[in-house]
GUNU-441751 format. One record per residue: z, x, y of N, C-alpha, C in turn; residue in three letters; residue number from 0; chain. Coordinates in steps of 0.2 Angstrom, whole numbers, m for minus. Layout:
N
[pt [Z X Y] [Z X Y] [Z X Y] ALA NUM A],
...
***
This chain:
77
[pt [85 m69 m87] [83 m63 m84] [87 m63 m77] UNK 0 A],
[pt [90 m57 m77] [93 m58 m70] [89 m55 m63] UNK 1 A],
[pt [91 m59 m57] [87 m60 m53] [89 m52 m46] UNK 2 A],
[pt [84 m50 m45] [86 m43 m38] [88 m46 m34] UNK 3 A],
[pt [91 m44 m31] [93 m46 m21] [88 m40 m19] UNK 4 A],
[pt [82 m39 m19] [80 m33 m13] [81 m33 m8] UNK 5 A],
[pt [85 m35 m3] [88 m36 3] [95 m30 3] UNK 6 A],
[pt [98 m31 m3] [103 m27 m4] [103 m20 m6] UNK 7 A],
[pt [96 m20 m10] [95 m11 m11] [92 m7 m3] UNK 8 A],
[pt [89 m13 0] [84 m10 6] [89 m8 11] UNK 9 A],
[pt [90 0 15] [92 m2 19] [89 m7 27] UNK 10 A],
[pt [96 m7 31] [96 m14 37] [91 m12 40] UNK 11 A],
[pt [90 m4 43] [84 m1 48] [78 m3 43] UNK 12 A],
[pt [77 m4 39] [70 m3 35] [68 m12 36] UNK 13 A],
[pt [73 m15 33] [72 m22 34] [70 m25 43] UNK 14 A],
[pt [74 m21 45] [71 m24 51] [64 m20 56] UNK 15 A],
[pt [63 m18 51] [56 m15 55] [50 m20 56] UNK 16 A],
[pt [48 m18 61] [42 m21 62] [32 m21 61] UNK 17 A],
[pt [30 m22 57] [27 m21 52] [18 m19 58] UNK 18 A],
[pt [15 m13 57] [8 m11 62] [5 m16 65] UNK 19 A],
[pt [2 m18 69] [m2 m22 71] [m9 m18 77] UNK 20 A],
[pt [m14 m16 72] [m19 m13 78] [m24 m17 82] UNK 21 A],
[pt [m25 m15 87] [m30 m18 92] [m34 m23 87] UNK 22 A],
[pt [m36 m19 85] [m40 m23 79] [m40 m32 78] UNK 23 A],
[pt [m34 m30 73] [m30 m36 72] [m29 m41 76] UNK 24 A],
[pt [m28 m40 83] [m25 m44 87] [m31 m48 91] UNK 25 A],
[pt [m39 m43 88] [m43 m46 93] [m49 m51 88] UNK 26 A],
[pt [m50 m56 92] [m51 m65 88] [m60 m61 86] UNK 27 A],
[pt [m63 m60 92] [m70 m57 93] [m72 m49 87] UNK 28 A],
[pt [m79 m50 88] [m84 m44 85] [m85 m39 91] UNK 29 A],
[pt [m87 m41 97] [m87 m36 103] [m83 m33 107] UNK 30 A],
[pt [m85 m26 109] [m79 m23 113] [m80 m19 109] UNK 31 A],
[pt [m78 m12 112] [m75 m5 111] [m66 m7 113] UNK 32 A],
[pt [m62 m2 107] [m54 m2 109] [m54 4 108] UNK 33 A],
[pt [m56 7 112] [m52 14 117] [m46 16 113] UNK 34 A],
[pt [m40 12 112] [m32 15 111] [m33 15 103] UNK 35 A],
[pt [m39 11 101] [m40 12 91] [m45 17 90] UNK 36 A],
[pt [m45 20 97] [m50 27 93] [m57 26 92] UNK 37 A],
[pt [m57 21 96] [m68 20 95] [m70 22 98] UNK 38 A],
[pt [m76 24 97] [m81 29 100] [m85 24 106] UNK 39 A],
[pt [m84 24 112] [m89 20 115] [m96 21 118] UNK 40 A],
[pt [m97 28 117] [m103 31 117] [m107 29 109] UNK 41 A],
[pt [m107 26 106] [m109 24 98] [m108 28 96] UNK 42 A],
[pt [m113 28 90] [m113 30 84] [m118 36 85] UNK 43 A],
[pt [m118 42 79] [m123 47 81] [m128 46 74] UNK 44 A],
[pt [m129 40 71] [m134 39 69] [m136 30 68] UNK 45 A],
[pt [m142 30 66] [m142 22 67] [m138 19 63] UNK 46 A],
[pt [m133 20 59] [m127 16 56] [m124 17 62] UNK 47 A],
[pt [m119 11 61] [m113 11 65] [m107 12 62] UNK 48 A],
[pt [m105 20 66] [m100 23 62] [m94 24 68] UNK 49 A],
[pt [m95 23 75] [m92 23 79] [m86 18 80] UNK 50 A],
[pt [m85 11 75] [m79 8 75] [m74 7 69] UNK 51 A],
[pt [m69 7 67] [m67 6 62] [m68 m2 57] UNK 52 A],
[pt [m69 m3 52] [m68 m9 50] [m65 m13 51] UNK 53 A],
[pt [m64 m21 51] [m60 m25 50] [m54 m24 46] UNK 54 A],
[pt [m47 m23 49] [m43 m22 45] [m40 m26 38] UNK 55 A],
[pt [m42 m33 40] [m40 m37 36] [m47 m41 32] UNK 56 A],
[pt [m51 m38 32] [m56 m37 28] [m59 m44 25] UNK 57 A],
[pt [m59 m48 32] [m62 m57 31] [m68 m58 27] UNK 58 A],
[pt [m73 m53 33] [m80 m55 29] [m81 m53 21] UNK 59 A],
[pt [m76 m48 20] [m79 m46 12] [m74 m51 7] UNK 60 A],
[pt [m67 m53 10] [m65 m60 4] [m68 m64 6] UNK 61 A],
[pt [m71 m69 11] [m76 m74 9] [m80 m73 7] UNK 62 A],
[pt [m84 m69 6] [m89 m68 2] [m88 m66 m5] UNK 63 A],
[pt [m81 m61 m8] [m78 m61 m15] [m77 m68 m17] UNK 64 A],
[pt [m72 m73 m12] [m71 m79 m12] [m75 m85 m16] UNK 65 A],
[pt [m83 m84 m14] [m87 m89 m16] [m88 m85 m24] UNK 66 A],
[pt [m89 m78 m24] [m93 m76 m32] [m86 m78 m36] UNK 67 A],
[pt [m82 m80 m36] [m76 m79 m39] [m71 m85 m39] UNK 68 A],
[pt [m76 m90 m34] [m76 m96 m30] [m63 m99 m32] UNK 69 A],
[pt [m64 m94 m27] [m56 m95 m25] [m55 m95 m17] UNK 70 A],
[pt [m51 m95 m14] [m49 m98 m7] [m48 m89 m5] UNK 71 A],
[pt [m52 m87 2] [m48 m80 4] [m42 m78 3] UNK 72 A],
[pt [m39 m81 4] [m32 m81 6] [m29 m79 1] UNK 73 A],
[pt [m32 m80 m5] [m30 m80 m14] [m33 m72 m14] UNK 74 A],
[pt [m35 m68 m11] [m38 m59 m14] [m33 m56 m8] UNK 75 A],
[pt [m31 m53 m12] [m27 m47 m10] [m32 m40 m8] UNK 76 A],
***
């Protein structure tokens, strides 16, 4: 089978892009309002909390896929 170079079909500006990274992502913590991601600081207008956005890279729901399916987070896309 012959093998792609997708580095050849991509163009340069594409490859050297820099991939999103939001407030979110960058922060270790649950607390806090981020202003600049559009969260609502006043809360939510019902007792859900609909005023922040989810975790982008969605930790707490692959640990817990992780155990029913008993594979490493890291392993769920």
């Amino acid at each position: 089978m012959k093998k792609i170079n997708i580095k050849k079909l991509v163009c340069p500006h594409v490859l050297n892009m820099q991939a999103y990274s939001s407030a979110r992502m960058e922060y270790e913590g649950k607390e806090g309002v981020f202003l600049d991601a559009n969260e609502n600081s006043l809360g939510s207008v019902t007792e859900e909390l609909h005023n922040r956005y989810p975790d982008p890279l969605q930790a707490d729901l692959k640990t817990a896929l992780a155990k029913t399916v008993q594979l490493h987070p890291n392993q769920i896309f």
